[in-house]
Backbone as CSV, one residue per row, in Angstrom:
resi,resn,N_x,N_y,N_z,CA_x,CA_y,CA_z,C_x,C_y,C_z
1,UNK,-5.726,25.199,-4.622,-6.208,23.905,-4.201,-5.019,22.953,-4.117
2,UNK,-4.898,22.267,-3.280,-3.567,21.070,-3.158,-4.326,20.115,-4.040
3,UNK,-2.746,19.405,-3.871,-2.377,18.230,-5.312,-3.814,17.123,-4.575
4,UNK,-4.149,17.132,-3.250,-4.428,15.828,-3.039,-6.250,16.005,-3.401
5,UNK,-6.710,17.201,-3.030,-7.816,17.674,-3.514,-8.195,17.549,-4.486
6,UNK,-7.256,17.737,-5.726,-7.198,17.881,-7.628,-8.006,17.028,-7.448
7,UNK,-7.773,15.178,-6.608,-8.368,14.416,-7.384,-9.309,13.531,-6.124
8,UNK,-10.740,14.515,-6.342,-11.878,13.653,-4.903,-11.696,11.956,-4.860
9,UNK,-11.608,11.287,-3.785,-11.354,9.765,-3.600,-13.349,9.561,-4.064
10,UNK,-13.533,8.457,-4.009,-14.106,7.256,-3.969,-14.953,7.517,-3.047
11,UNK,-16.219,7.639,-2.850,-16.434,7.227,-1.143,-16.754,5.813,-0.602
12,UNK,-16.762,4.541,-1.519,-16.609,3.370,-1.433,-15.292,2.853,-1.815
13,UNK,-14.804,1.896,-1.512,-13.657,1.306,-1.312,-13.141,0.918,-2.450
14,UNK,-14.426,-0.130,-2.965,-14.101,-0.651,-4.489,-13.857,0.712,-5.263
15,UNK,-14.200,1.709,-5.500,-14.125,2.655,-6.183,-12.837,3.491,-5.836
16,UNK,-12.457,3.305,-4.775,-10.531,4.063,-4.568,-10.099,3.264,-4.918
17,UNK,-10.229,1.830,-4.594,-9.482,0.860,-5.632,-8.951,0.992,-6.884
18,UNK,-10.013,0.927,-7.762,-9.966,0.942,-9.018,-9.734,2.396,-9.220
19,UNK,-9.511,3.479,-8.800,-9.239,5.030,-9.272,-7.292,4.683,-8.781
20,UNK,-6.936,4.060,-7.628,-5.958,3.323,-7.405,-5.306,3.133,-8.570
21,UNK,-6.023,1.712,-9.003,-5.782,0.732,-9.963,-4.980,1.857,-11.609
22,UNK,-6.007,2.363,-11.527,-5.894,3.554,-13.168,-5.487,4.480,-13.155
23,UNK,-4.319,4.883,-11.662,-3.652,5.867,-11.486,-4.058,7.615,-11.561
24,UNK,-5.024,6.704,-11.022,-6.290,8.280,-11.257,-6.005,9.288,-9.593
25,UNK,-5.134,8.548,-8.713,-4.633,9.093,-7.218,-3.181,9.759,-7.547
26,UNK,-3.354,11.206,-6.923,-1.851,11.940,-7.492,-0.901,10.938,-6.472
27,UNK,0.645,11.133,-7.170,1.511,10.510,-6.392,1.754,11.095,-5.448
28,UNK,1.985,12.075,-4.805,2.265,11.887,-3.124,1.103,11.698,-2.651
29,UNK,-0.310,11.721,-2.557,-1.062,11.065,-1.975,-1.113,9.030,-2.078
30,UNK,-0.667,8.711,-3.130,-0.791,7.122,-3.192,0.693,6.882,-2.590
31,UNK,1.518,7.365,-2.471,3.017,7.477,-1.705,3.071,7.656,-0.581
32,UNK,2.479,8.728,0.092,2.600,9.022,1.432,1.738,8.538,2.420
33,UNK,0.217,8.948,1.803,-0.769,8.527,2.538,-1.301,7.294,2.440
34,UNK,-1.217,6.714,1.432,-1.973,5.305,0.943,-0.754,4.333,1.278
35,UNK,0.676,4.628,1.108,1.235,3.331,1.190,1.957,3.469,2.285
36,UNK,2.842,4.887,2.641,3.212,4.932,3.950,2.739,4.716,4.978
37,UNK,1.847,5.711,5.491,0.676,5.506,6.433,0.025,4.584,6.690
38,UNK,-0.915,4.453,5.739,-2.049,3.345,5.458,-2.034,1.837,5.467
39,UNK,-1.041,1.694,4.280,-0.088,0.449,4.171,0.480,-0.257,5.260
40,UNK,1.448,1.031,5.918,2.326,0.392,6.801,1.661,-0.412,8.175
41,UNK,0.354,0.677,8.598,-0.493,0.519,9.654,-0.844,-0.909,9.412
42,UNK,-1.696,-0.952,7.546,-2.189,-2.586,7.802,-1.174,-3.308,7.661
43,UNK,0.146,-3.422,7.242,0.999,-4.532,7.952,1.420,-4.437,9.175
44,UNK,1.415,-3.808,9.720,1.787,-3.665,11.553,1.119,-4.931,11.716
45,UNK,-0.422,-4.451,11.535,-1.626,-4.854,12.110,-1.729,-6.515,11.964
46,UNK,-1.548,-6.779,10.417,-1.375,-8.353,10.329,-0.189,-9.186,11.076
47,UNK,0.875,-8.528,10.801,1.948,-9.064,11.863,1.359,-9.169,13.057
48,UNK,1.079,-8.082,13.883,0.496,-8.208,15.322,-0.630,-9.866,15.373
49,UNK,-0.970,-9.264,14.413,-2.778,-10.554,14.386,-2.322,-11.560,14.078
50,UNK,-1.199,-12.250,13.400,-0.288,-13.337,12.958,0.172,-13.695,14.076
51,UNK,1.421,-12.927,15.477,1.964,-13.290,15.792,1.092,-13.830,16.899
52,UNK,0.221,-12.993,17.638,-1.411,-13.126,18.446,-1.230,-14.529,18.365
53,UNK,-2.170,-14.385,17.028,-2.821,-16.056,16.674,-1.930,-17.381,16.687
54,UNK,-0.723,-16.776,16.409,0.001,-18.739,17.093,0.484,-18.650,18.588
55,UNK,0.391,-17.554,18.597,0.554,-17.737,20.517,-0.355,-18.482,20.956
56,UNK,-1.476,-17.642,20.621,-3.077,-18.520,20.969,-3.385,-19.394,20.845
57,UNK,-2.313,-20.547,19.618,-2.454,-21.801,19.020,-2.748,-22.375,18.214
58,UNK,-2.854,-21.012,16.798,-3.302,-21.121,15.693,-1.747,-22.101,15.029
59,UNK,-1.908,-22.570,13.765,-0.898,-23.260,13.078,-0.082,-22.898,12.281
60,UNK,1.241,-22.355,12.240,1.929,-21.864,11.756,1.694,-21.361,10.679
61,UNK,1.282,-22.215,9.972,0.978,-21.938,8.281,-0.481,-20.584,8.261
62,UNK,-1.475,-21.042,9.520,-2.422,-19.623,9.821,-1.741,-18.646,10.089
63,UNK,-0.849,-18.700,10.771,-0.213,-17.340,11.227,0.474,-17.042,9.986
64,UNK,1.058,-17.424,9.039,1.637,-16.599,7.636,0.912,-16.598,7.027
65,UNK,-0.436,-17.055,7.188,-1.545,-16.754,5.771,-2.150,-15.567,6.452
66,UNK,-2.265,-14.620,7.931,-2.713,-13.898,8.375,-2.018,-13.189,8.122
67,UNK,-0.291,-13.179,8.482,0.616,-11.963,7.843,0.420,-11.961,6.747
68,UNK,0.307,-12.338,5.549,0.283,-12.468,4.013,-0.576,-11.731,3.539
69,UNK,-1.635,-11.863,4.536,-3.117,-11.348,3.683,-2.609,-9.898,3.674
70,UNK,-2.258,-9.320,3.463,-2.135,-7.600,2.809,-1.127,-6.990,1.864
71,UNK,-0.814,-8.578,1.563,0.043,-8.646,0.150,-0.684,-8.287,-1.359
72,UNK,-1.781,-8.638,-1.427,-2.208,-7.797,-2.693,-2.305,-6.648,-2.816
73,UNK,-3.236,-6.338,-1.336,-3.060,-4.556,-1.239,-1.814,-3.976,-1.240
74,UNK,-0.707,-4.680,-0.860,0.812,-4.038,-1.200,0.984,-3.951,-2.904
75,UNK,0.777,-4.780,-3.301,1.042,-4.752,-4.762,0.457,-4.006,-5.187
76,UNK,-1.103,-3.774,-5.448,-1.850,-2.631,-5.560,-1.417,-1.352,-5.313
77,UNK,-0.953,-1.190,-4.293,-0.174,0.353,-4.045,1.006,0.740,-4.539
78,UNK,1.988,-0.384,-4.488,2.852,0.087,-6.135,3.002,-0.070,-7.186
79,UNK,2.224,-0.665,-7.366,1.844,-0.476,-8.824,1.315,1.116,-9.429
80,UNK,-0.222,1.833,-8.191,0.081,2.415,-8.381,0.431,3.639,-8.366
81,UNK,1.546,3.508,-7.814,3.085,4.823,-7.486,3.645,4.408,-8.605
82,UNK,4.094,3.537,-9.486,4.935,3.563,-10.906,4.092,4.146,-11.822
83,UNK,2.851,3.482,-11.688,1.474,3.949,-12.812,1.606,5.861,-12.838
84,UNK,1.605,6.062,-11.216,1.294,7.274,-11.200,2.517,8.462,-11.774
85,UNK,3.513,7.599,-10.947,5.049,8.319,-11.581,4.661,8.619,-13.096
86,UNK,4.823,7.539,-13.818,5.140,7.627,-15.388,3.981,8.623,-15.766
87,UNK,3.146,8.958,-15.393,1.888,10.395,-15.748,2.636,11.263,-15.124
88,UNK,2.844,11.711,-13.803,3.204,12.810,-13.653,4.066,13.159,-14.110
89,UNK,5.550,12.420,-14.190,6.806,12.924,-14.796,7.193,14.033,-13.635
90,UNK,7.104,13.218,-12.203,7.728,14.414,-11.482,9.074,14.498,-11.118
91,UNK,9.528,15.592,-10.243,11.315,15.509,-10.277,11.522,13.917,-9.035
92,UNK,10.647,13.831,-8.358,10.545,12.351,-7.313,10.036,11.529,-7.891
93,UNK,9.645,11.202,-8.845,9.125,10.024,-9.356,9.922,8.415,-9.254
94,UNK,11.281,8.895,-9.516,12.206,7.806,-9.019,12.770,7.659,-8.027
95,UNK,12.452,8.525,-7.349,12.300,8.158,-6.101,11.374,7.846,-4.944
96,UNK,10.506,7.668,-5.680,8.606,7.250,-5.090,9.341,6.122,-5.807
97,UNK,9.532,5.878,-6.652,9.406,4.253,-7.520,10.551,3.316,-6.466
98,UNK,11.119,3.582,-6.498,12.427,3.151,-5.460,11.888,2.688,-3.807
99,UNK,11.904,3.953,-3.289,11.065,4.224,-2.166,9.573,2.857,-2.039
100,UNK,9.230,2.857,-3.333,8.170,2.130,-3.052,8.090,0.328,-3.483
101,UNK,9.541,0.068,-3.778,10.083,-1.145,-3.851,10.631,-1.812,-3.038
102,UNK,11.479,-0.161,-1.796,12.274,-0.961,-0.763,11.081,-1.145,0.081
103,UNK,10.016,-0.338,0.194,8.618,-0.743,1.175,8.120,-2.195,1.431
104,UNK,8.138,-2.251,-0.020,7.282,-3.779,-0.374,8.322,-4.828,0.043
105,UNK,9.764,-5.075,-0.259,10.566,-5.535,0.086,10.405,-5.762,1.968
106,UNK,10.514,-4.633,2.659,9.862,-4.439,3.881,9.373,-5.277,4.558
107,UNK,8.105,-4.628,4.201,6.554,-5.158,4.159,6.623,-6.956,4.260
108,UNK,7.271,-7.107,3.392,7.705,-8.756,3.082,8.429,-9.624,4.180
109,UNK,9.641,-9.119,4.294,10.070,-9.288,5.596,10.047,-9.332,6.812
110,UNK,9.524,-7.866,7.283,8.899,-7.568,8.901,7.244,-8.408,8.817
């Protein structure tokens, strides 16, 4: 059985959340799929919908509260990749932890 199977998701949201939250998601699934993938898509997406909306004539300050909004869910996701690191004790763990600092850093910027 693969690592990502070990541990069935949520089938509600609040509930991957919080399995999220308690590091109950193996790390390359909350690494690869949840923050690479997933993550990255919903900041594309807010940038896009940010930059949209002041074209359209929204007010500056809307357009960075639209990019912004997927800043908790960023935090949420590394948090937990460290949460998850320090359980697994894998040979990448510091480098998921790393990896998932320069993201957020990123994420922040673009």
């Amino acid at each position: 059985m693969s690592e990502w199977a070990a541990t069935s998701p949520s089938r509600s949201p609040i509930g991957y959340f919080r399995q999220l939250w308690r590091a109950e998601v193996p790390l390359s699934r909350v690494f690869w799929q949840d923050m690479i993938v997933v993550g990255t898509a919903i900041n594309l997406a807010a940038m896009g919908l940010a930059v949209l909306a002041v074209i359209l004539g929204a007010s500056t300050p809307a357009g960075i509260a639209i990019h912004l909004a997927p800043v908790p869910y960023n935090i949420l996701l590394v948090t937990s990749v460290w949460r998850r690191a320090d359980i697994e004790r894998s040979e990448w763990g510091w480098l998921a932890r790393f990896g998932s600092l320069l993201w957020l850093i990123l994420a922040f910027v673009i």
